[in-house]
PAMI-719103 format. One record per residue: x, y, z of N, C-alpha, C in turn. Coordinates in Angstrom, 3 decimals. Example, Ala and Ser with C-alpha at 12.3 -4.5 7.8 and 13.67 -1.06 7.14 Angstrom:
2
+----------+----------+----------+----------+----------+----------+----------+----------+----------+
!       nx !       ny !       nz !      cax !      cay !      caz !       cx !       cy !       cz !
+----------+----------+----------+----------+----------+----------+----------+----------+----------+
!   13.190 !   -5.690 !    7.800 !   12.300 !   -4.500 !    7.800 !   13.200 !   -3.300 !    7.800 !
!   12.850 !   -2.250 !    7.080 !   13.670 !   -1.060 !    7.140 !   12.900 !    0.030 !    7.870 !
+----------+----------+----------+----------+----------+----------+----------+----------+----------+
***
This chain:
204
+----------+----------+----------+----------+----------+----------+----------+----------+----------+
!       nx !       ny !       nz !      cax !      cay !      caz !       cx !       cy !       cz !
+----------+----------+----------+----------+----------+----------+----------+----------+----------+
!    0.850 !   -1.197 !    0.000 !    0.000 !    0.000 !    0.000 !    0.879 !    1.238 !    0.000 !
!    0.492 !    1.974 !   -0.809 !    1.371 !    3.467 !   -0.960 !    0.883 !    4.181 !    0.346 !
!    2.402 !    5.099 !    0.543 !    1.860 !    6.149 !    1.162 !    0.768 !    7.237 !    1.420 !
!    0.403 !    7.769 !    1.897 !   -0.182 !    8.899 !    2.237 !    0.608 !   10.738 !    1.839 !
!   -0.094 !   10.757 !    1.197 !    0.711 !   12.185 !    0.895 !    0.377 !   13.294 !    2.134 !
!    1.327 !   13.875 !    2.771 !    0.721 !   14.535 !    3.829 !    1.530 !   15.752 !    4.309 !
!    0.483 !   16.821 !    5.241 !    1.604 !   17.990 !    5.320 !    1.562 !   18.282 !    6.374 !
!    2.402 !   18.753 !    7.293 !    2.415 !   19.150 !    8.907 !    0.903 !   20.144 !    9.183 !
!   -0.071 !   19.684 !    9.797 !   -0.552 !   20.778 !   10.827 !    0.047 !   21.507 !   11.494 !
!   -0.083 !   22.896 !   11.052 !    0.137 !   23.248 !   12.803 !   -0.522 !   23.704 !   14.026 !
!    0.128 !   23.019 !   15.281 !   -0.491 !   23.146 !   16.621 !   -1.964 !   24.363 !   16.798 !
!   -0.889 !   25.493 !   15.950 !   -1.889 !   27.024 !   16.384 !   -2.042 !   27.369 !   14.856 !
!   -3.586 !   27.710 !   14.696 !   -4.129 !   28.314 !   13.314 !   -3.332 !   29.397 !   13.170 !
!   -2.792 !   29.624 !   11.918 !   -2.620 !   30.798 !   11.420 !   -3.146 !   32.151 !   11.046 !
!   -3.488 !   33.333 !   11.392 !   -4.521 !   34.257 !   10.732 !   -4.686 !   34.226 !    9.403 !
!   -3.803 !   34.120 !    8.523 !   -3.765 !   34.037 !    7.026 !   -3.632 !   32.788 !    6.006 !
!   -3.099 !   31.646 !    6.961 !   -2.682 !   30.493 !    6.249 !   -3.276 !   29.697 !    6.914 !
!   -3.478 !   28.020 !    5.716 !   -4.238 !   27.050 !    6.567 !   -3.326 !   26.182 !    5.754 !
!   -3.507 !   24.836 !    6.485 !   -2.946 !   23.518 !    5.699 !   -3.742 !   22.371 !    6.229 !
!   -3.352 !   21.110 !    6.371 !   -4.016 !   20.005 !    6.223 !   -3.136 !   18.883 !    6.203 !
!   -3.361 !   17.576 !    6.860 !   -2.853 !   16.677 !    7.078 !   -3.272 !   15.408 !    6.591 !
!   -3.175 !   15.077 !    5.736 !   -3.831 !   13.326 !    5.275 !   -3.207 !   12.234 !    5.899 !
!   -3.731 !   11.472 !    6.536 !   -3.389 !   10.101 !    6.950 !   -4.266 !    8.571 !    6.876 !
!   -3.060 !    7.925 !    6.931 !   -4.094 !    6.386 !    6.778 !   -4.614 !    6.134 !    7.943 !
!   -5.925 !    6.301 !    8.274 !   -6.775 !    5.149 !    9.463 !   -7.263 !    4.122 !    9.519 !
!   -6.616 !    3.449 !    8.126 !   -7.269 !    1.967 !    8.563 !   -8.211 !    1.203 !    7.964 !
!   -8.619 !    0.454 !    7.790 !   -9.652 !   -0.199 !    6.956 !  -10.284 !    0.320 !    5.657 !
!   -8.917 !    1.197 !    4.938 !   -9.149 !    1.585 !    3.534 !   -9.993 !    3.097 !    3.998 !
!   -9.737 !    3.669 !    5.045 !   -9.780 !    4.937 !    5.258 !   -8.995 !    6.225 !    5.587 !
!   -9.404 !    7.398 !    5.025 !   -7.943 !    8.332 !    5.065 !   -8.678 !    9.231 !    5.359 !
!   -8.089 !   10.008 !    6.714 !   -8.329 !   11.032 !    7.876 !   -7.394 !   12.562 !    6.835 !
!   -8.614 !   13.461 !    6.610 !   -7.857 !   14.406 !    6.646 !   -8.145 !   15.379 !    8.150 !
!   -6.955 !   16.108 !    8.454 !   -7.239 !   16.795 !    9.504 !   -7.050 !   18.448 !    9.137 !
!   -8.041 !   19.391 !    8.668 !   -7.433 !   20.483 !    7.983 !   -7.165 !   22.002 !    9.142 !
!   -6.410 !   22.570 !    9.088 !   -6.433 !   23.677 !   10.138 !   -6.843 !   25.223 !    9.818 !
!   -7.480 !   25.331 !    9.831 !   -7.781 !   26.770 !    9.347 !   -7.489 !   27.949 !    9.253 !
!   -7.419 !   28.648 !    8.222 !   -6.796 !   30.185 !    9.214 !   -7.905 !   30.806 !    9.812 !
!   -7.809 !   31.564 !   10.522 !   -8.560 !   32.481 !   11.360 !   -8.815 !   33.906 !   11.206 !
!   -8.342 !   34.325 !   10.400 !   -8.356 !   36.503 !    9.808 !   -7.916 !   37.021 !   10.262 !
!   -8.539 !   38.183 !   10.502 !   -8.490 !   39.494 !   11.393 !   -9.309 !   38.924 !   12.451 !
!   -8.600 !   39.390 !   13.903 !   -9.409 !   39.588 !   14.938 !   -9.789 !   40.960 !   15.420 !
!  -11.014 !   41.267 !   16.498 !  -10.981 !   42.147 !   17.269 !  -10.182 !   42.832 !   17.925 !
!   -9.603 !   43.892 !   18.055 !   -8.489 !   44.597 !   18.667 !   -9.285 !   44.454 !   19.908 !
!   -9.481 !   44.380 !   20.720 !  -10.221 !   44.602 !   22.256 !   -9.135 !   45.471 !   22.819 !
!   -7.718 !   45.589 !   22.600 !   -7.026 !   45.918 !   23.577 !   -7.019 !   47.474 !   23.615 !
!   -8.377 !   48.132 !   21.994 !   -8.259 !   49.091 !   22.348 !   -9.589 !   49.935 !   23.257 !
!  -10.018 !   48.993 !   24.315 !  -11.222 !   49.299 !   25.435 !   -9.802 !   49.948 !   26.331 !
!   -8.735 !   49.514 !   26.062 !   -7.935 !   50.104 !   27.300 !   -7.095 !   51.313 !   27.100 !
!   -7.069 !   51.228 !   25.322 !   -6.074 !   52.061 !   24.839 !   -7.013 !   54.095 !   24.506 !
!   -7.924 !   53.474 !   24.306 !   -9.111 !   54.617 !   23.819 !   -9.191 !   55.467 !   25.208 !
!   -9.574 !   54.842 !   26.700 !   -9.668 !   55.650 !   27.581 !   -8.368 !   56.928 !   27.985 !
!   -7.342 !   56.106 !   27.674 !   -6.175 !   56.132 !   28.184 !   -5.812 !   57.759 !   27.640 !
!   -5.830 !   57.279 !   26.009 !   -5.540 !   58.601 !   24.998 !   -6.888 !   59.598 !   25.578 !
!   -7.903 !   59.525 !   25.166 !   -9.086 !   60.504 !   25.684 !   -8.724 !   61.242 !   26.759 !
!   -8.770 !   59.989 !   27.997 !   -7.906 !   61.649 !   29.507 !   -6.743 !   61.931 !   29.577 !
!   -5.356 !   61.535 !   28.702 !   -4.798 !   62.319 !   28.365 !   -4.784 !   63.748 !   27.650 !
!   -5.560 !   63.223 !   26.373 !   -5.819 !   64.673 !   26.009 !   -6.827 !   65.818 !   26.305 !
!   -7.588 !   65.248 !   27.361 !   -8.632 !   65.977 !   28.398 !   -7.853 !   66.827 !   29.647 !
!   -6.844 !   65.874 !   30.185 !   -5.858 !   66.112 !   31.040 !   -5.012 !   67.453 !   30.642 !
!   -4.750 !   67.915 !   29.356 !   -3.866 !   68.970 !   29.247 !   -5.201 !   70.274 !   28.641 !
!   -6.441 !   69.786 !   29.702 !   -7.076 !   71.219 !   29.461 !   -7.218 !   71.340 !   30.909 !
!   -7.830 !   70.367 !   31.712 !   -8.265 !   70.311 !   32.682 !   -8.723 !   69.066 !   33.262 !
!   -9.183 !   69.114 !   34.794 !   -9.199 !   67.686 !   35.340 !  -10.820 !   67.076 !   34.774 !
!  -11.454 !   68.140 !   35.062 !  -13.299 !   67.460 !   34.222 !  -12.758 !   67.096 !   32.714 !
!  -11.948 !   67.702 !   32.024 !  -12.130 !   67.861 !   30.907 !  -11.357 !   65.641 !   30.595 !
!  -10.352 !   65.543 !   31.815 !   -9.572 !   64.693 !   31.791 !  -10.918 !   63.221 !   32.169 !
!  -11.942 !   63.691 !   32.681 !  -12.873 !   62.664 !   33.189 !  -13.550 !   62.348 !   31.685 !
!  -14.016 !   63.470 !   31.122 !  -15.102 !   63.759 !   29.994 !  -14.256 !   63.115 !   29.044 !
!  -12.808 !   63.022 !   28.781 !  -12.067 !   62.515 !   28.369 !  -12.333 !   61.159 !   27.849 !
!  -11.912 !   60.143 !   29.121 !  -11.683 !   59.344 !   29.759 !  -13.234 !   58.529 !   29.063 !
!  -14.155 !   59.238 !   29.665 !  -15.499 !   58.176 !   29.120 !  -15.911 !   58.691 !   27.593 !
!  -15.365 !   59.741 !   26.753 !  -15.655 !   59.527 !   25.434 !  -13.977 !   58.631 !   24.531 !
!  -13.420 !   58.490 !   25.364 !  -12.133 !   57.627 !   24.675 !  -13.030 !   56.505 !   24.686 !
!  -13.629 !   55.922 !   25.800 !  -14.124 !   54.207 !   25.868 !  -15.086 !   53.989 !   25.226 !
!  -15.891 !   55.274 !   25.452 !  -17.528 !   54.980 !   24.488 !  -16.993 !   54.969 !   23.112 !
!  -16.142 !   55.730 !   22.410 !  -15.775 !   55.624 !   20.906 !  -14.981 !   54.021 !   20.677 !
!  -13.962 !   53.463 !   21.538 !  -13.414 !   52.119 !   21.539 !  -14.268 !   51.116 !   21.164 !
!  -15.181 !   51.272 !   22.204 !  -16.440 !   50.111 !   22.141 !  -17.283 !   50.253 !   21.075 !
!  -17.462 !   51.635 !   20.521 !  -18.405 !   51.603 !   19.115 !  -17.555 !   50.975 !   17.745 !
!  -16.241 !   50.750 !   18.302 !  -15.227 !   50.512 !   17.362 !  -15.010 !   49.183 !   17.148 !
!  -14.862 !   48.378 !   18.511 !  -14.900 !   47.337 !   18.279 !  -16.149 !   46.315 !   18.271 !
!  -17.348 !   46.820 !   18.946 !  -18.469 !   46.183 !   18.751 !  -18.957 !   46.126 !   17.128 !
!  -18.318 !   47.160 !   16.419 !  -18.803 !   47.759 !   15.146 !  -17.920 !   46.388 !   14.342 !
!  -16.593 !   46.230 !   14.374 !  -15.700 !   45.690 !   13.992 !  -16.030 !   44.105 !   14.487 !
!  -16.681 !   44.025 !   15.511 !  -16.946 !   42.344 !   15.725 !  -17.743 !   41.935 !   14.552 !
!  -19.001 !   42.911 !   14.757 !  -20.205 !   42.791 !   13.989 !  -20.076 !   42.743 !   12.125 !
!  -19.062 !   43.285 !   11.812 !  -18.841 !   43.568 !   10.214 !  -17.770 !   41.617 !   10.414 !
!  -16.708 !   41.515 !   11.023 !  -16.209 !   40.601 !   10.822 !  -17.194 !   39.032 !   10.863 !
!  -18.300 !   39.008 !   11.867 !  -19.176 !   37.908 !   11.995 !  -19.958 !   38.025 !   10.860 !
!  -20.599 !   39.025 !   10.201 !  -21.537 !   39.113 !    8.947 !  -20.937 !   37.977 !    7.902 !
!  -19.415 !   38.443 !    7.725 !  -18.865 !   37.301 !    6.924 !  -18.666 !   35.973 !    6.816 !
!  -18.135 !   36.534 !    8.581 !  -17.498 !   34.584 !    9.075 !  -18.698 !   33.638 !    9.037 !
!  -19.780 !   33.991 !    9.499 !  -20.912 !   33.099 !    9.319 !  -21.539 !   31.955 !    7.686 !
!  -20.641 !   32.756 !    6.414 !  -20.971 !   32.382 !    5.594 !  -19.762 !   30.976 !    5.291 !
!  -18.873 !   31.233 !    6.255 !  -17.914 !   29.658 !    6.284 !  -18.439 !   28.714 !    7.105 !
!  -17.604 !   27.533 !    6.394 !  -17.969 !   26.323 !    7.080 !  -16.561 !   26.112 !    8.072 !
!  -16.662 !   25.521 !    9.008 !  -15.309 !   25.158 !    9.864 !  -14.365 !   24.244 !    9.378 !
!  -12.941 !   24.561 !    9.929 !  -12.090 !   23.699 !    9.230 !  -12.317 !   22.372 !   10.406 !
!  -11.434 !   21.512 !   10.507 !  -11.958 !   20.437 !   11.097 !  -11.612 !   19.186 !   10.524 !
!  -12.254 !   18.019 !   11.022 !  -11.245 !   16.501 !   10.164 !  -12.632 !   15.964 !    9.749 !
!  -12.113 !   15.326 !    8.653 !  -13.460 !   14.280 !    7.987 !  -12.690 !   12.913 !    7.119 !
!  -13.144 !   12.141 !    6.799 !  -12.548 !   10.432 !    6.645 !  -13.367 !   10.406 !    4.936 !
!  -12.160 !    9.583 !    3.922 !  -12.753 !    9.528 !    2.699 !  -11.888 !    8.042 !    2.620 !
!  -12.807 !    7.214 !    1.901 !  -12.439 !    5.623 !    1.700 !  -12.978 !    5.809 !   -0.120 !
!  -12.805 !    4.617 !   -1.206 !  -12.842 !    4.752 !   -2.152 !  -15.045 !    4.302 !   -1.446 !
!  -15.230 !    3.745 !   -1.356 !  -16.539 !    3.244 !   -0.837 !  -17.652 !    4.363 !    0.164 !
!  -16.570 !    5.368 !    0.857 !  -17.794 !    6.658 !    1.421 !  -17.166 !    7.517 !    1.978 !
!  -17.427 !    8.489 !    1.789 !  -17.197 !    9.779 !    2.735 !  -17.699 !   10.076 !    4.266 !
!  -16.740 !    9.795 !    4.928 !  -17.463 !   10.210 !    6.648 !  -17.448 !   11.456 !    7.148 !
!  -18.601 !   12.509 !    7.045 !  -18.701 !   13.977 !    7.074 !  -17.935 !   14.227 !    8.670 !
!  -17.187 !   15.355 !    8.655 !  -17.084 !   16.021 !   10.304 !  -17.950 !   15.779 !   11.105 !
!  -19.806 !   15.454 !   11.265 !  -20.695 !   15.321 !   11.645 !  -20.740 !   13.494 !   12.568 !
!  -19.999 !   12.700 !   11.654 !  -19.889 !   10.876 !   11.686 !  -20.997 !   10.365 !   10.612 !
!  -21.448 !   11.191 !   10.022 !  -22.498 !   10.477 !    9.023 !  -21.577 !   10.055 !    7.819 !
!  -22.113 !    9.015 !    7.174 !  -21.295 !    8.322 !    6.384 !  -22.282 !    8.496 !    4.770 !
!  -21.470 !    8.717 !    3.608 !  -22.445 !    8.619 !    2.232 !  -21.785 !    8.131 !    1.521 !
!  -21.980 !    7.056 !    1.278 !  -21.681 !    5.974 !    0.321 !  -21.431 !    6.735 !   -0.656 !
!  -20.337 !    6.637 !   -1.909 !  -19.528 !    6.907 !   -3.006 !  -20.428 !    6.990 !   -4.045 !
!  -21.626 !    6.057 !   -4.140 !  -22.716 !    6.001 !   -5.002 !  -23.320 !    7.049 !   -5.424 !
!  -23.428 !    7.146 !   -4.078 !  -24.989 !    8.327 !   -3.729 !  -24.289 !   10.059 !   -3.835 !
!  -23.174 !    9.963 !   -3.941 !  -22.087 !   11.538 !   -4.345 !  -22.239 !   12.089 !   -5.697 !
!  -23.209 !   12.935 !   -6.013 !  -23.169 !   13.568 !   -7.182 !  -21.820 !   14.502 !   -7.627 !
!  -21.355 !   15.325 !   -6.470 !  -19.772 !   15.720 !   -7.102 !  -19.298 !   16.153 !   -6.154 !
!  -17.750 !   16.840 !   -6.466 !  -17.345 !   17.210 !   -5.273 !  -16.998 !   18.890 !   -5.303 !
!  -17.167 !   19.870 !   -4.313 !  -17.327 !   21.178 !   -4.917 !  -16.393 !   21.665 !   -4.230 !
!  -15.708 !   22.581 !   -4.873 !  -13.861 !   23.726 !   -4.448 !  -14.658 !   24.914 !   -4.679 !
!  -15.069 !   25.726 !   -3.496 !  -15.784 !   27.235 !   -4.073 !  -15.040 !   28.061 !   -2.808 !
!  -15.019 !   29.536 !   -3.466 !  -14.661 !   30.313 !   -2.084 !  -16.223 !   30.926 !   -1.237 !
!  -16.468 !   30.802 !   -0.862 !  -18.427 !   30.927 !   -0.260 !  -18.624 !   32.878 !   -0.257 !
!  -16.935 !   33.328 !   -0.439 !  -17.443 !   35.249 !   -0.240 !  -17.539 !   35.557 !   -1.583 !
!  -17.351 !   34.729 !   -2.650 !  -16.683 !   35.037 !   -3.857 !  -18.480 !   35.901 !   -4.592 !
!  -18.360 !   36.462 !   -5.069 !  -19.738 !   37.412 !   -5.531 !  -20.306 !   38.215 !   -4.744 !
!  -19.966 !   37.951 !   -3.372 !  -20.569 !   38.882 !   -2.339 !  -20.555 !   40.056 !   -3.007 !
!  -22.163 !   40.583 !   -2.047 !  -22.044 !   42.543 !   -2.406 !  -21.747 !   43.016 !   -1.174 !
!  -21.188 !   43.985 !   -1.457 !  -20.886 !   44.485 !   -0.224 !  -20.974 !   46.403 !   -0.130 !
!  -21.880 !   46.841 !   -0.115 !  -22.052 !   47.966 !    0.176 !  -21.354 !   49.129 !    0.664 !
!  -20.333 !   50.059 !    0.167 !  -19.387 !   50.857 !    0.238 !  -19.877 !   52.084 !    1.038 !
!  -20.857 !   52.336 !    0.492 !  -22.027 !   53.869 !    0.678 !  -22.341 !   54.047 !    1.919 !
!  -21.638 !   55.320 !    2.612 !  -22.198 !   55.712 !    3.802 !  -23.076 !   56.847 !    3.535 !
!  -24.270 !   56.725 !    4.779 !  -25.070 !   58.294 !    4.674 !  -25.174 !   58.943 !    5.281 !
!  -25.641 !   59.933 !    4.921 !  -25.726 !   61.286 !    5.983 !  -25.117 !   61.996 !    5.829 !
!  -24.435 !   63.401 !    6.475 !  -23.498 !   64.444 !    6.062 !  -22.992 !   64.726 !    7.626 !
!  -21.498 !   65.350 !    7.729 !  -20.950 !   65.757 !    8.150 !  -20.256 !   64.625 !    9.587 !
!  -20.693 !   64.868 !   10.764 !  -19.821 !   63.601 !   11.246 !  -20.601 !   62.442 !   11.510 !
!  -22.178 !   62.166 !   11.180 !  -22.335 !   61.093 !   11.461 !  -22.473 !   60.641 !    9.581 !
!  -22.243 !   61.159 !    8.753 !  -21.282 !   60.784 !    7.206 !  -20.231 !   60.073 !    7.635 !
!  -19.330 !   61.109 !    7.694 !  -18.133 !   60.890 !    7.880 !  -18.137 !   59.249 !    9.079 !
!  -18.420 !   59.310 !   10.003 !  -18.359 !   57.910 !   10.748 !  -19.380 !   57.059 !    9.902 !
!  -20.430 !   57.000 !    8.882 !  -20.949 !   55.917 !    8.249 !  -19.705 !   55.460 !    7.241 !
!  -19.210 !   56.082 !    6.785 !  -18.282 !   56.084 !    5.584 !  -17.056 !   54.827 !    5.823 !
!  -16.789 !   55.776 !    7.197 !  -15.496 !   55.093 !    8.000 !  -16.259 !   53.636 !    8.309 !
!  -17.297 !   53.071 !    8.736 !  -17.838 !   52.296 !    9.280 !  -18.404 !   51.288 !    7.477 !
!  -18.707 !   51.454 !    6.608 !  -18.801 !   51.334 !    5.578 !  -17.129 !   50.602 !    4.708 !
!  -16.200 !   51.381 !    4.664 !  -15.096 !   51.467 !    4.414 !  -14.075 !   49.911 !    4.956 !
!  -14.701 !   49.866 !    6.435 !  -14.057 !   48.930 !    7.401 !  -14.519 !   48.065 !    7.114 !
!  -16.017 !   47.824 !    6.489 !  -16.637 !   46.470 !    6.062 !  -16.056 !   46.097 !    5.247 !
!  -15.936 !   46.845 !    4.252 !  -15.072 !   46.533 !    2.445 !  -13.602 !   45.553 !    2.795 !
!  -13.034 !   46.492 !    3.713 !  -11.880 !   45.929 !    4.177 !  -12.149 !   44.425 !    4.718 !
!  -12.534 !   44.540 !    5.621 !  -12.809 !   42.907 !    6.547 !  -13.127 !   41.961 !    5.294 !
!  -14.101 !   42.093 !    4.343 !  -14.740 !   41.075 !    3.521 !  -13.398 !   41.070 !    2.736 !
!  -12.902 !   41.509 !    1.878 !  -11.230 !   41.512 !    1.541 !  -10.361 !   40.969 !    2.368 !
!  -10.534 !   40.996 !    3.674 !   -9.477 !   40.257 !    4.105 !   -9.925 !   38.656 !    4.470 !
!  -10.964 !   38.743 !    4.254 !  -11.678 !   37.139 !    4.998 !  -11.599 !   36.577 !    3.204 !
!  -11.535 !   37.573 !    2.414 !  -12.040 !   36.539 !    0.840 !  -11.021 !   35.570 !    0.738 !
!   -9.534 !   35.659 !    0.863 !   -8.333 !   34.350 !    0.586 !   -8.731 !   33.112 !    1.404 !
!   -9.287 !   33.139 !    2.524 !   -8.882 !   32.366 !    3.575 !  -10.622 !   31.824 !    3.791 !
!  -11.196 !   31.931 !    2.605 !  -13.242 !   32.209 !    2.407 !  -13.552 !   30.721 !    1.458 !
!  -12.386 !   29.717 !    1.128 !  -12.148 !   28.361 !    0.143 !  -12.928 !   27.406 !    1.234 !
!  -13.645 !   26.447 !    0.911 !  -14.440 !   25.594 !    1.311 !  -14.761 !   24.051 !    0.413 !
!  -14.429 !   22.729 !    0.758 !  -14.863 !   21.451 !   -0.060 !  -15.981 !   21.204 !    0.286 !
!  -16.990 !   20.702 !   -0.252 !  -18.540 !   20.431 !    0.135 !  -18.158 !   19.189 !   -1.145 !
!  -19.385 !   18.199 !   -0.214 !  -19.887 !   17.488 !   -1.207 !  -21.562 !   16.996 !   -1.610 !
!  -21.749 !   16.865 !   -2.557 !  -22.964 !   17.070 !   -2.935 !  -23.837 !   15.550 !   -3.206 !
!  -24.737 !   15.709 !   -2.333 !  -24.986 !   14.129 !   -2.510 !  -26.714 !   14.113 !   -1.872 !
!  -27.329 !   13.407 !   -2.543 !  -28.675 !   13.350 !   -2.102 !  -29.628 !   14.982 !   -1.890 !
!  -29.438 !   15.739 !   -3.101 !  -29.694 !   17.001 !   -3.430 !  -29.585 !   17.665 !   -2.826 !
!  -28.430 !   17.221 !   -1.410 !  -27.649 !   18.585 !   -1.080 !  -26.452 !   18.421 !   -0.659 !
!  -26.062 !   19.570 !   -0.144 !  -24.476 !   20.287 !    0.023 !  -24.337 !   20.049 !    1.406 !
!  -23.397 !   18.839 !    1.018 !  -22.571 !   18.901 !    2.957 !  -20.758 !   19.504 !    3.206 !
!  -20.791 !   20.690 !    3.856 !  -19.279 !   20.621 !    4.110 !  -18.489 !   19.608 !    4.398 !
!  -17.220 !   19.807 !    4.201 !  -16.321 !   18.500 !    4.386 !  -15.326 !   19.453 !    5.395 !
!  -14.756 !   20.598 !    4.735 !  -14.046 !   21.674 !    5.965 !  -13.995 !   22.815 !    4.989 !
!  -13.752 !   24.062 !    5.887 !  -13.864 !   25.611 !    5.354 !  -12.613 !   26.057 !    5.682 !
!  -12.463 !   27.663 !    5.600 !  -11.872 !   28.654 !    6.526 !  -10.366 !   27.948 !    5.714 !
!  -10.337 !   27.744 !    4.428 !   -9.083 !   27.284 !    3.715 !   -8.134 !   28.246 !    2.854 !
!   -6.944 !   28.643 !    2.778 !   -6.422 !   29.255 !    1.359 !   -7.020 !   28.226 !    0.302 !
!   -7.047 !   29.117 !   -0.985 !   -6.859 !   28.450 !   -2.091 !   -6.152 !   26.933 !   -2.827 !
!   -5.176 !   27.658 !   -1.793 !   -4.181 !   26.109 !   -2.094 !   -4.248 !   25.040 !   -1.329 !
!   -4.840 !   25.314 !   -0.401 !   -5.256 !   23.953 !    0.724 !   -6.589 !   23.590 !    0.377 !
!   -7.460 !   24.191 !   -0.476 !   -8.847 !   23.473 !   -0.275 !   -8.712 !   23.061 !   -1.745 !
!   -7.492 !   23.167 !   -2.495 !   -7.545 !   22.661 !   -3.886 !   -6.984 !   21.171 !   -3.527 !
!   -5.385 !   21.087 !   -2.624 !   -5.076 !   19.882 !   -2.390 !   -6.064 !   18.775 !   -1.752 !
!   -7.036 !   19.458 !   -0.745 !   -7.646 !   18.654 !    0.070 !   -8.732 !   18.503 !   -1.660 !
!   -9.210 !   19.167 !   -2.074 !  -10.113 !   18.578 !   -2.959 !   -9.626 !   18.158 !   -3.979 !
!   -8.249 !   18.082 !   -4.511 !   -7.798 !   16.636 !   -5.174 !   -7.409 !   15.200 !   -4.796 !
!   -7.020 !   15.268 !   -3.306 !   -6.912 !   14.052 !   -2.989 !   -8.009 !   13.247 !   -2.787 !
!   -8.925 !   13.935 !   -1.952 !  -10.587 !   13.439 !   -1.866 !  -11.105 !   12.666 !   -3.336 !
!  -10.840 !   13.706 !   -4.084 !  -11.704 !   13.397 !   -5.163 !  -10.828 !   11.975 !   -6.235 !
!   -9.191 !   12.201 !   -5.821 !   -8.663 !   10.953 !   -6.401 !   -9.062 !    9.635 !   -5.251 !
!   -9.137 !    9.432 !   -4.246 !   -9.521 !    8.729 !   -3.257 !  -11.145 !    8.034 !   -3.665 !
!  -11.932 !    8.590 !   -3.840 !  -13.339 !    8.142 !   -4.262 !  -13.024 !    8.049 !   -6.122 !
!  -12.298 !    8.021 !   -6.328 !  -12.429 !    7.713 !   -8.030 !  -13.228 !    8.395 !   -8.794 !
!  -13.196 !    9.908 !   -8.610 !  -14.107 !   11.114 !   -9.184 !  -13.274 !   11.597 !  -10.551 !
!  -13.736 !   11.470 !  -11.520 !  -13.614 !   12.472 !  -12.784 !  -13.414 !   13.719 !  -12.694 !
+----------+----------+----------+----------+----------+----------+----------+----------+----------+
***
């Protein structure tokens, strides 16, 4: 029996990069284990950094001015990053998780443990899931609550750009629908994982 073609996991996801591990388990079954990248995260660290700057620069008028400071540094942080959770989850929700799933020439065993016979597999699908997204640029209003739609608008564009490389997903399609196999992939990892799969089940 030939080897297993296979590539180091590593321990800790990458923000930008993912890879994947193929191995033999046994009774004519092969474990991939894929790792995902992860994106952009939440800055949180600036709930601490926003107050900080605010009563400083409140501080070199006066001590109220250093308080008044102090709670519009945090209230702007938190609109920043609650704003920034919320634009990054809009996206992430449209992936599937990376994760391990089992392919034998005879069935596919989903991440789930459900098993679908090789038969019953109409094909196997390599898509990025952000790829056509719209994504709405246009802020409204005039002057600073413009100006903060814009900025808030702007940051979305960005996030969906940065989630699109790392947005690659294998599904397979079987019994008129679409089951993930793993997400949250570069390009080049959800192409390898979906050529070996697909040479493994004897797919065209």
């Amino acid at each position: 029996m030939s080897a297993v073609r296979a590539e180091v996991r590593p321990a800790v996801s990458h923000p930008t990069q993912s890879s994947y591990r193929a191995s033999d388990a046994g009774g004519g079954w092969t474990r991939f284990d894929v790792a995902g990248a992860t994106g952009p995260t939440v800055p949180a660290w600036l709930l601490a950094v926003g107050p900080l700057l605010g009563g400083s620069l409140g501080f070199q008028i006066g001590t109220a001015q250093a308080v008044g400071g102090v709670i519009a540094g945090f209230f702007l942080a938190l609109c920043f990053v609650v704003g920034r959770q919320g634009s990054l989850s809009t996206f992430r929700r449209h992936r599937a998780p990376a994760g391990s799933f089992s392919v034998s020439p005879q069935a596919i065993r989903l991440p789930t443990g459900r098993e679908i016979p090789a038969k019953s597999v109409h094909r196997l699908v390599c898509r990025n899931v952000l790829d056509g997204l719209i994504v709405s640029t246009t802020g409204g209003g005039s002057g600073m609550v413009g100006g903060v739609a814009a900025l808030g608008a702007a940051r979305h564009t960005a996030d969906a750009n940065a989630l699109l490389p790392i947005a690659y997903q294998v599904e397979v399609e079987a019994e008129g629908r679409s089951y993930p196999l793993a997400g949250c992939m570069t390009g080049a990892t959800a192409n390898a994982v979906f050529e070996e799969t697909r040479r493994i089940l004897g797919l065209s």
